[in-house]
NUBALO-286917 format. One line per 10 residues: number of its first residue (from 1); their letters; for each residue x, y, z of C-alpha. Coordinates in pm, whole numbers. Layout:
NUM> a> X/Y/Z; ...
This chain:
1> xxxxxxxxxx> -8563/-221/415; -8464/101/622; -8304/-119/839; -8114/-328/599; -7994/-5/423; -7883/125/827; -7679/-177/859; -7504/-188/534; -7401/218/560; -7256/104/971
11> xxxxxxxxxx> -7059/-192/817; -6921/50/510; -6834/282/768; -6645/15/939; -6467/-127/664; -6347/189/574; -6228/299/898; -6075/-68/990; -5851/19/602; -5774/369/734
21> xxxxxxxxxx> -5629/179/1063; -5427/-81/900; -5316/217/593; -5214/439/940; -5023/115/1082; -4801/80/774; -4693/412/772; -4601/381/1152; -4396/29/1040; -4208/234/760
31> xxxxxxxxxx> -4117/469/1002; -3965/241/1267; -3795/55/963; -3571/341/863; -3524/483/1167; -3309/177/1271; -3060/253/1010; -3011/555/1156; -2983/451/1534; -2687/224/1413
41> xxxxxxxxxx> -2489/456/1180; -2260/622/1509; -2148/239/1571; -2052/260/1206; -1816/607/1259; -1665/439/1589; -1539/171/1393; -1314/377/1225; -960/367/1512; -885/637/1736
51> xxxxxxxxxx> -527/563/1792; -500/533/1410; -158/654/1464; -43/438/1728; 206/241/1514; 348/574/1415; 727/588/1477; 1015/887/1461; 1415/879/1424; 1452/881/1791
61> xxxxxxxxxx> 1217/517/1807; 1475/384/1517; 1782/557/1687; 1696/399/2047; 1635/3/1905; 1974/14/1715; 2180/165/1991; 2016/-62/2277; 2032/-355/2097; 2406/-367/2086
71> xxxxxxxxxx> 2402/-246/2370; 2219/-518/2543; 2444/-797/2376; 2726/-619/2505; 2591/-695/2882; 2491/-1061/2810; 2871/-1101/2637; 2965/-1015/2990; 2711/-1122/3201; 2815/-1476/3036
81> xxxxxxxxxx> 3187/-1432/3110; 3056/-1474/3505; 2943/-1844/3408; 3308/-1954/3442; 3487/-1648/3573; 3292/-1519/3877; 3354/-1690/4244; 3064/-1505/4456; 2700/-1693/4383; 2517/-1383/4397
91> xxxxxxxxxx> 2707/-1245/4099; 2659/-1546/3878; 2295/-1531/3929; 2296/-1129/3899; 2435/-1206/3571; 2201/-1511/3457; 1912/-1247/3550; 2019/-1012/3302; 2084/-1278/3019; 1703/-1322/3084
101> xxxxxxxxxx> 1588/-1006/3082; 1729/-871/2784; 1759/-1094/2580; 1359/-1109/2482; 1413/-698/2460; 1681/-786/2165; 1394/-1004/1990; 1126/-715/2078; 1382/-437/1919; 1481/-630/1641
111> xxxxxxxxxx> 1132/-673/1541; 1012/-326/1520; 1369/-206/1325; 1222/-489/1063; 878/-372/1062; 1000/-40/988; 1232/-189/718; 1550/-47/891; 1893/-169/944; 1954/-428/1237
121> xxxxxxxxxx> 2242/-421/1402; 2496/-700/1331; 2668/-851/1611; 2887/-573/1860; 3064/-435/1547; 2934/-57/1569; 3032/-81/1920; 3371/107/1907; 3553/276/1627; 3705/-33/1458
131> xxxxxxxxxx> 4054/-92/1545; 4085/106/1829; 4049/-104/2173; 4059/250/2398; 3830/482/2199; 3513/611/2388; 3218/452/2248; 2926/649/2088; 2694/528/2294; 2706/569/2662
141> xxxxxxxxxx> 2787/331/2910; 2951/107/2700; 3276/-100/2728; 3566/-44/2531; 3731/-352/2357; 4087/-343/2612; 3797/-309/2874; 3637/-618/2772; 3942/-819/2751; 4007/-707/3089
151> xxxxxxxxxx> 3698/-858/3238; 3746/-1168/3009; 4109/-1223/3152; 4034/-1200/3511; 3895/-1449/3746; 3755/-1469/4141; 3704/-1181/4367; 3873/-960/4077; 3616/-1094/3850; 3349/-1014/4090
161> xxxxxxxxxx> 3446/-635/4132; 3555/-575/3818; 3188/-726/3629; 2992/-541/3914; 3198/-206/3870; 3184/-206/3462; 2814/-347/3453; 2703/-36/3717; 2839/170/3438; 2698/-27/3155
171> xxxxxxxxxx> 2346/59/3287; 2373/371/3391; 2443/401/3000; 2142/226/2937; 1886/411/3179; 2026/774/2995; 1922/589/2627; 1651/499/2814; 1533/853/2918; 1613/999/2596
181> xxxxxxxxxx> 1361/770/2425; 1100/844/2674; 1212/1232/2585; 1230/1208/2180; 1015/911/2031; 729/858/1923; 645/501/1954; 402/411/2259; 565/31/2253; 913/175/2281
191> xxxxxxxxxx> 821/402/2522; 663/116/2755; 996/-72/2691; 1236/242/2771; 1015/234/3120; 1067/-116/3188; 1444/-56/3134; 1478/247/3346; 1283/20/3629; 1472/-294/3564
201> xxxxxxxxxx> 1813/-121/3521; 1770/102/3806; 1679/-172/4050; 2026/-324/3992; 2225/-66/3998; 2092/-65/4359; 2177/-398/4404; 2526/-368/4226; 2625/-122/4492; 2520/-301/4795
211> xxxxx> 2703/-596/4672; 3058/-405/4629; 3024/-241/4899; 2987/-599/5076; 3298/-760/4918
């Protein structure tokens, strides 16, 4: 009987100690379940944008996209006149290049002045004070309108100097806009555009001069 009463107290000792272990485990299992909660909640924080204000845009962004995009038509009006007016090849396919180049920066301008709901320019119309064919423009680099009809009226070699003279001109205009952006705005896009200009612009200027110099 002694012994019978030994074993029962060693397997109520066990019991209880094998309840303790498994109580002791639980706890430990609600621990690791809300710590993991807690290991996640900085991913939650970093979902919130740093560049937040990325999209943000000033009057120099707005002032740069509706001054360059007239601009820019400007050159393709005359970078088209050298279709049928230019004689030397490496004219008509300066001007074809930059028909191709800024035209998609028209598109890219014109689609920021709408996101911003401001005005986009119509046409060449703001170009020059209306009416008067001589007046500087506001913007620099620009053609005036007896300019224009200059270029549009002559043909051959004349064409050639004339388009390479008044287009070196045209983006010097352009590179200055260009730098004044970079200067003023605001707008990391327009910024990366105003680069691209100075680049592009700057390149053939370059090339411009080599080729007068050569007729």
């Amino acid at each position: 009987m002694n012994t019978t009463r030994t074993t029962a107290r060693r397997l109520s000792v066990v019991a209880a100690a094998a309840t303790l272990t498994a109580g002791l485990v639980l706890v430990g299992c609600d621990g690791n379940d809300t710590s993991a909660p807690a290991s996640t909640s900085p991913v939650t924080a970093t979902e919130v944008p740093a560049t937040a204000e990325s999209g943000a845009h000033n009057a120099a962004d707005v002032a740069f996209a509706q001054q360059m995009i007239p601009h820019h038509r400007q050159a393709i009006v005359m970078s088209q006149m050298a279709r049928s007016h230019a004689t030397a090849s490496d004219v008509k396919a300066l001007a074809e290049q930059i028909e191709k180049a800024q035209e998609p920066e028209i598109r890219t301008m014109t689609g920021w002045l709408k996101a911003w709901g401001e005005e986009v320019p119509e046409g060449m119309a703001d170009m020059h004070d209306p009416g008067l064919g001589d007046t500087n423009s506001t913007m620099p680099g620009m053609m005036s309108n007896r300019q224009m009809r200059g270029l549009d009226r002559a043909s051959g070699r004349t064409f050639d100097t004339m388009f390479l003279t008044l287009m070196i001109e045209h983006h010097e205009g352009a590179v200055d806009m260009a730098k004044t952006e970079k200067l003023n705005g605001a707008y990391s896009p327009a910024e990366v555009l105003a680069d691209q200009i100075i680049k592009t612009q700057t390149a053939e200027i370059t090339q411009m001069r080599a080729m007068l110099h050569g007729n």
